[in-house]
N, C-alpha and C positions, 0 to 999 in steps of 0.2 A: 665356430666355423673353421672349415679345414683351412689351415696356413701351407703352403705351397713351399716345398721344399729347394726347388730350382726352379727360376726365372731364364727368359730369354737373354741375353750378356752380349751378346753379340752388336758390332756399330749396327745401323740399319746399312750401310754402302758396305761393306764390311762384305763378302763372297763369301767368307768361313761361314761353319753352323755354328748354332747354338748346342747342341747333342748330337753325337756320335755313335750308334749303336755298332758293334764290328764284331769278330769272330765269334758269328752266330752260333747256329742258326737261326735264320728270321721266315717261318712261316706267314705266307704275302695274302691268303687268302685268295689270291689272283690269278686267275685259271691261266693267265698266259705267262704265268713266271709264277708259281708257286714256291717257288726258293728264293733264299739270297741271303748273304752273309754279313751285310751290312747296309745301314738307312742313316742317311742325316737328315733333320731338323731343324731348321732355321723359323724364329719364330712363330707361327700358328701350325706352318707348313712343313709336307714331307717333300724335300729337294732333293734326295737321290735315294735309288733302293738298286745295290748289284753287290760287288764281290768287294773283299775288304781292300784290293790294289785301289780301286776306284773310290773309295772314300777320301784316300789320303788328303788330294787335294779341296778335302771340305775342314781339313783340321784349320783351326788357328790359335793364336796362344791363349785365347779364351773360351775352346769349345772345352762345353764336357764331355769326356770321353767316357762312355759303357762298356767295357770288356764283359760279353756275354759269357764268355768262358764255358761253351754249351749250353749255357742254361738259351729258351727260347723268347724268343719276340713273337708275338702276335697283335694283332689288329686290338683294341680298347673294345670290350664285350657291350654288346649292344641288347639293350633288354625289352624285347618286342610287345611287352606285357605286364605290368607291375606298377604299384601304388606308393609311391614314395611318401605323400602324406596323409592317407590312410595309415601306411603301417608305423609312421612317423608318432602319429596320434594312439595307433592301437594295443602298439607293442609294450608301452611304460606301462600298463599294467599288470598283473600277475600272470603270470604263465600259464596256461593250464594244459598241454600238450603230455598230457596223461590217458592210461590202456583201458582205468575202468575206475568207474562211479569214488569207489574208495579213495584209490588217489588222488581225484580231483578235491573231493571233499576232505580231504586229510590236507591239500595243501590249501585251501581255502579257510581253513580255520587254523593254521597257523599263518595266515597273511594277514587275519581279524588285526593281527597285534600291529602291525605296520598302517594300521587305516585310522589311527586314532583321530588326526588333522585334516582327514578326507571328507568332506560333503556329500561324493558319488563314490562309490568302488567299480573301478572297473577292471573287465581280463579281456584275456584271447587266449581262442587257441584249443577250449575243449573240444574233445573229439567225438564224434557222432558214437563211434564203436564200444562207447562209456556206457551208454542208454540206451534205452529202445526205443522200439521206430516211433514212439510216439514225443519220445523229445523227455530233455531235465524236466524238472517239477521245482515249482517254486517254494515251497516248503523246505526244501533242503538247504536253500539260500538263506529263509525267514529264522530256520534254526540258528544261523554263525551270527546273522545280520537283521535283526527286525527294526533297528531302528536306523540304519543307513539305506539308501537306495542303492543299487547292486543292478551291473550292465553285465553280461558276460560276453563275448563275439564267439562263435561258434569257427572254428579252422578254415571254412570255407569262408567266412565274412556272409554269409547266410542266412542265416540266422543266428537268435539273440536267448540267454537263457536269465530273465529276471526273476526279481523274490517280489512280495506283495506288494512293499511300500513303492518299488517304483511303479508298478502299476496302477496303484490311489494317485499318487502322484501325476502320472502322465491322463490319469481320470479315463481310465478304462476300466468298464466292468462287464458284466455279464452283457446287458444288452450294446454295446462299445461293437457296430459295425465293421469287418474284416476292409481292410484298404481294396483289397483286391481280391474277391473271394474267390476260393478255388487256386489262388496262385500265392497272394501275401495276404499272412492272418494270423488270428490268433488260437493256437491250436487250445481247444476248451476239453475238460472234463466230459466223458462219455458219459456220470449219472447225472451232471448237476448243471453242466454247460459253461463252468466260469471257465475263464482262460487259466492255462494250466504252466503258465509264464513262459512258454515254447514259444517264441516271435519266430515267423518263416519269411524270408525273401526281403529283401532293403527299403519297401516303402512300409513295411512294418514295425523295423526293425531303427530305424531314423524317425516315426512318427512319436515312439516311444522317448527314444533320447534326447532327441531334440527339445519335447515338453520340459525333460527333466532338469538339462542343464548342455546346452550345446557349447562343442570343442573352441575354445580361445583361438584367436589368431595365436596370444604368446603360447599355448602349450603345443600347442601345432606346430611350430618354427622352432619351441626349446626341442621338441623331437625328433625335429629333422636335422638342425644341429650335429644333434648326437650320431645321426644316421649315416650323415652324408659321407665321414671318412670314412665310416665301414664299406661303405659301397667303393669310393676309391680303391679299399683295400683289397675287394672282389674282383678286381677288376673293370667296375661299370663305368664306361666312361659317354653312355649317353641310354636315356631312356622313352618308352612310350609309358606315359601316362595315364594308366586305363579310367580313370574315374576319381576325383578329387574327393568329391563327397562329405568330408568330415568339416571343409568348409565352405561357401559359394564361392562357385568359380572365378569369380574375378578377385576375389580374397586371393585363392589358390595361388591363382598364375601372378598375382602381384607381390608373393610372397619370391615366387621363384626369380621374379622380375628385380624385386628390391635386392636378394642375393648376386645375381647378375650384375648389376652395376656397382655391387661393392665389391666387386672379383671375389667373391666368395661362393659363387657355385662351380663346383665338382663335375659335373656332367651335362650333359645336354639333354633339354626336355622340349620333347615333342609331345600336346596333350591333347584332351578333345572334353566333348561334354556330356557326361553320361549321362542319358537319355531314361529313366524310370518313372514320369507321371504321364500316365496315359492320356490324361486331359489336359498337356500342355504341348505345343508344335515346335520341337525341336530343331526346327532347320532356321527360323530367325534367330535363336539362339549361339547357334555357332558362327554363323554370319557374323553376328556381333564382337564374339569373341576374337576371330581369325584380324578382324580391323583393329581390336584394341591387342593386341599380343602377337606378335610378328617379327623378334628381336634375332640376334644371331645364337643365343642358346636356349630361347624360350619362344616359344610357338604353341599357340593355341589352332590345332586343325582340324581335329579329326571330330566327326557323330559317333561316341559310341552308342550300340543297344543293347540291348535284352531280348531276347527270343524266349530264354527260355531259363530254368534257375539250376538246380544241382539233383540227383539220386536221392540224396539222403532225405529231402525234403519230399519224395516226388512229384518235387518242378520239376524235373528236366521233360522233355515233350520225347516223347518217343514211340516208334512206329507201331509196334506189339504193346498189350500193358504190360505193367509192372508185374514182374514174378510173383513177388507176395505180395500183389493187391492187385486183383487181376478184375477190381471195377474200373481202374483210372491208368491212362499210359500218360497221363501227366498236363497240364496247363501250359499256355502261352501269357505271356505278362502282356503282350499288346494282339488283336485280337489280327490272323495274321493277314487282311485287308489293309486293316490301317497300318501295320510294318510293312507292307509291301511300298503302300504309298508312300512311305515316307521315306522311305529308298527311292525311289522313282526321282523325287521331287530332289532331294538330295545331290542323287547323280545329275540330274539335270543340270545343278549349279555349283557340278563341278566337286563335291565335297566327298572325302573318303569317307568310308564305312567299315565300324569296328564292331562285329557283333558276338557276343557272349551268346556262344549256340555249343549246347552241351549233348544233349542227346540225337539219336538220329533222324526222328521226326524234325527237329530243330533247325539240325545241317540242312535237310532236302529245302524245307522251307526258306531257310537264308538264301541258299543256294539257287531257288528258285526267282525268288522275290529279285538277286541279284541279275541273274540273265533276265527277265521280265524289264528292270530298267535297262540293260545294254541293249537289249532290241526296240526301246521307247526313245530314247535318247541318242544322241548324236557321239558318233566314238570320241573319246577321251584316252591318255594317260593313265586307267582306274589304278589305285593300289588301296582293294579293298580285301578285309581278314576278316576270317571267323576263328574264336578263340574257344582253346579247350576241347572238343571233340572227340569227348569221350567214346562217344559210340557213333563212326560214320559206315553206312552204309555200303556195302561195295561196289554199287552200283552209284554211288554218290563220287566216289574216289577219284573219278578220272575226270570229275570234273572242275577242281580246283585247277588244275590246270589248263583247261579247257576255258574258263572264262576268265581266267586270271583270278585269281580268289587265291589270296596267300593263307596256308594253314598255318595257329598259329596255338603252339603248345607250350605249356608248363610242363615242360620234360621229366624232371623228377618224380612226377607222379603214374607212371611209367614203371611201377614195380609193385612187386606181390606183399603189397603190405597191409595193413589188419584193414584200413578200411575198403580196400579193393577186393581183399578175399574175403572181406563178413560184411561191412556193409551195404557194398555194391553189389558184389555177387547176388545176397541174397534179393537185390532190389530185379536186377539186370537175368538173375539165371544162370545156368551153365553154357548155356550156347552164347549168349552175348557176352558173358564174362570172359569167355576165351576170346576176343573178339575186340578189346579193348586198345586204346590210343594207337592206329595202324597207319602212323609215321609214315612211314616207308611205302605204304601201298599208294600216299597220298604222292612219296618222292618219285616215286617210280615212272608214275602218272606225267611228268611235268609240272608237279606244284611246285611253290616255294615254300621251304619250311622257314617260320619265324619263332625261335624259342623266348619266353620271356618265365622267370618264373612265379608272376602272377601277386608277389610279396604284396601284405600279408597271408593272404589267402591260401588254402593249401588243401590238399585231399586228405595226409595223416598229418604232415612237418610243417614246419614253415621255413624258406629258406630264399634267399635274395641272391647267393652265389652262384653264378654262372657254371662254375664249373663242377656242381652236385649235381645238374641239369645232364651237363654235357656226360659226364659219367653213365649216369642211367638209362639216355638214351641209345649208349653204345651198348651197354649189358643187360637191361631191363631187367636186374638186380637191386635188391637195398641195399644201400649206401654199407659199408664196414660187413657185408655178407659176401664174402665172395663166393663162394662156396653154395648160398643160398637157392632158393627155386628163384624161376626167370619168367616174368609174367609172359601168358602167352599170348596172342600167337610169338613162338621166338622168333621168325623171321622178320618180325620189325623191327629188331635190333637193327641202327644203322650203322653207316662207319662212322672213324672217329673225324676226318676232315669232313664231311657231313654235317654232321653235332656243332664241330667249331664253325661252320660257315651260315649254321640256323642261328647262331649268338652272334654272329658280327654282320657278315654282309646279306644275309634273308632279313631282319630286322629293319636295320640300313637300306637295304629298298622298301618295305614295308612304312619305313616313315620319311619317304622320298630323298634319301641323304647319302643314296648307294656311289654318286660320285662325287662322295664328301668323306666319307667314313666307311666305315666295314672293312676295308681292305689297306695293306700295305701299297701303298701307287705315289709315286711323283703328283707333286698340285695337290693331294687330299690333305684333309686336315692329320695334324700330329696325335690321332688317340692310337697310344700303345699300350701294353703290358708287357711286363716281363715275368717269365715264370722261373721258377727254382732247376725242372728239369724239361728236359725235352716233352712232351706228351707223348709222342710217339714210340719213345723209348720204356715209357713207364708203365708197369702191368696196368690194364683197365683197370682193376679195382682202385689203382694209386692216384686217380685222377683227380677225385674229389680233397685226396690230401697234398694236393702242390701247391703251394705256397704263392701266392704275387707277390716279387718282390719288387716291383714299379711298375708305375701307374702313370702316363702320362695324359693329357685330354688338352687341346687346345696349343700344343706344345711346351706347355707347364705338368711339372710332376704333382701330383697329384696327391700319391702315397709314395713312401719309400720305407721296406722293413727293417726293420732291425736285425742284422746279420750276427 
């Protein structure tokens, strides 16, 4: 567990701070003072934000003093969207974040030798752009591995790439029923019909592993362990919780809960209950939650759903078909009657709405089903998101703003990289290829943008740091390319306080805590960072390499680097 490097020191009667930030600059996030050159910290709280004459009087002989010495202050990065114990669970195994078939299998049988003590093998992380549309083959697995059972998680968290035995195992064969046909299945053999170990979409892909051998609370929690300082050391000092999954939710949240009262959680977590068995009523579910989880860094709130899955699979729902397969524009995971109602019922009692809406038939329908409950129900507060949106419609665009519908992106994925110019492209076309993640059209509109980057999960990479996010939405370049092509259209390139206010205070409202966090303000709580260089001073491409060198959350440090 992360150990906290400075504590609060200060008497409680005591008028001095505990920290002293001074000769900034401290970007506020705060549209009515976006500067200032110094902020104290007196226990949880921020007590003063103005110029460095004005601190003096918060010194005492026990404050610690920051000389910023230019380097920047910002707001504690707020992640709108990410899986802290999914990726907790998913990451300890092998890597597979390779360009094609060889590589993955070249490092697949050089990990045989490390699996000797292992029961299950498992990875993340191969890349759709490895194989063809019709998915790995389980034979290639059976070759390194016939006599271990073998999970692989596919980039997106999408699907699954198994070898035989785990399929005898989980007692699936030929006549072995699709969960959800048309949406989650098992892609079979065109002469013979067995399944061809390609699992599509998460109640196929969880029916399999679960059989085989499901995730421990201990490896679950030794994972997150491991995680939590790295995220300190991104920056992240509170997150949304998109979907537990690898345990049951009340495992989950009691996991983050038992951290919590040992002062050993890092961030703050705001989660919800993802929502993927069509035959079960998700709104008693979260009801239950939100009463047992309701602490001051752990909060169970929000319903997420599913509309619709990813390109690579095509799940995603989309208004045209699919370019290279021009019978099918794609499935809904719930049939979009019953997601409407379930929005309806939802907002009626009050509860946010998280929905995983990938393609543009997806958005309309989310989008639809959402105004549908605002004109059913009685006005509310909403702070409801659609994530991902890859493809929205431009006649869709104006309306995030229009109902209040915060968009809600994995910004990195926002560049011309192998899976978006080969695998998407060829899913999506030339016209809607060009036509991808349109940020900007959604800002323009009056939405709110909420960045999160979706960790583990990922279109090519996988990446939890905010600020690889923030990069790519300002250049919609790959990351260490400067030079590179810039996905188009380039006018969604945003600016860079933009980017920074989709990671701290778009988030921060998106998980009701905008007069709590996201910004630098008197009364809000203490989440900081400290960066190496100005952003503003540093070329775009340098963004992704500036360093945090403190992390505060709670008024406690968090990380601090080694200079």
């Amino acid at each position: 567990m992360p150990s906290f490097v400075a504590e609060a020191v200060a008497e409680p009667d005591d008028e001095t701070a505990d920290i002293v930030f001074r000769n900034g600059p401290v970007y506020t996030v705060d549209r009515a003072r976006p500067w200032a050159r110094a902020v104290a910290v007196k226990g949880k709280r921020i007590v003063f934000v103005g110029e460095d004459a004005g601190v003096k009087p918060f010194i005492g002989s026990k404050t610690r003093i920051v000389d910023l010495e230019g380097k920047i202050l910002l707001p504690g990065f707020v992640e709108g969207h990410t899986h802290p114990l999914v990726g907790a669970a998913l990451t300890r195994g092998v890597d597979l974040q390779f360009d094609t078939r060889e590589e993955t299998l070249d490092v697949l049988s050089a990990y045989r030798s490390k699996t000797t003590t292992m029961d299950v093998v498992r990875g993340f992380g191969w890349r759709y752009c490895a194989f063809p549309a019709s998915g790995p083959r389980k034979e290639d697995l059976d070759a390194i591995w016939p006599d271990k059972p073998v999970i692989l998680l596919a980039i997106d968290g999408h699907a699954a790439w198994v070898n035989s035995l785990a399929l005898v195992l989980a007692g699936v064969t030929k006549d072995t029923k699709d969960p959800i046909p048309g949406f989650s299945y098992f892609e079979r053999d065109v002469a013979t019909g067995e399944p061809t170990g390609y699992l599509v979409e998460p109640p196929v892909v969880l029916m399999v592993s679960s059989a085989i051998e499901p995730f421990s609370r201990d490896y679950v929690a030794a994972g997150l362990a491991d995680w939590l300082p790295k995220a300190a050391a991104a920056g992240i000092t509170a997150v949304f919780d998109a979907g537990i999954q690898v345990l049951p939710d009340q495992e989950g949240f009691a996991l983050y809960s038992q951290l919590e009262r040992a002062g050993e959680l890092s961030l703050r977590v705001v989660g919800s209950h993802y929502h993927n068995q069509p035959d079960v009523d998700p709104v008693p579910v979260i009801h239950a939650l939100q009463r047992e989880f309701n602490s001051e860094l752990v909060k169970a709130s929000v319903l997420k759903l599913n509309i619709d899955g990813g390109d690579p699979q095509y799940t995603a729902a989309l208004l045209a078909p699919y370019s290279d397969r021009l019978e099918t524009s794609g499935d809904t995971l719930l049939p979009p009657e019953v997601f409407a109602d379930i929005i309806r019922r939802a907002d009626r009692d009050g509860i946010d709405i998280h929905v995983h809406s990938f393609g543009d038939r997806a958005t309309r329908l989310s989008l639809d089903a959402i105004e549908a409950a605002i004109k059913a129900n009685p006005p509310r507060d909403r702070r409801n998101a659609l994530a991902h949106l890859s493809l929205v419609d431009s006649q869709d665009a104006p309306r995030f703003g229009e109902l209040g519908v915060i968009a809600q992106y994995s910004a990195h994925w926002a560049c011309p990289d192998l899976q978006n110019m080969g695998v998407t492209r060829s899913r999506f076309g030339a016209v809607r290829g060009d036509a991808m993640l349109t940020m900007k059209s959604v800002l323009d509109h009056g939405g709110v943008l909420s960045f999160g980057a979706d960790w583990p999960a990922a279109g090519y990479y996988s990446t939890y740091r905010p600020l690889d996010g923030i990069e790519v939405a300002t250049t919609r370049r790959e990351l260490n390319k400067p030079q590179g092509p810039q996905l188009r259209p380039f006018d969604q390139a945003i600016s860079l306080d933009a980017a920074i206010r989709a990671n701290t205070l778009g988030p921060a409202y998106q998980i009701r805590m905008e007069h709590e966090i996201g910004s630098i303000e008197v009364g809000k709580f203490a989440d900081l960072v400290v960066l190496e260089r100005n952003l503003f001073e540093v070329a775009p491409q340098d963004i992704h390499k500036t360093r945090v060198l403190m992390t505060v959350m709670n008024g406690r440090v968090t990380h601090q680097a080694k200079v």
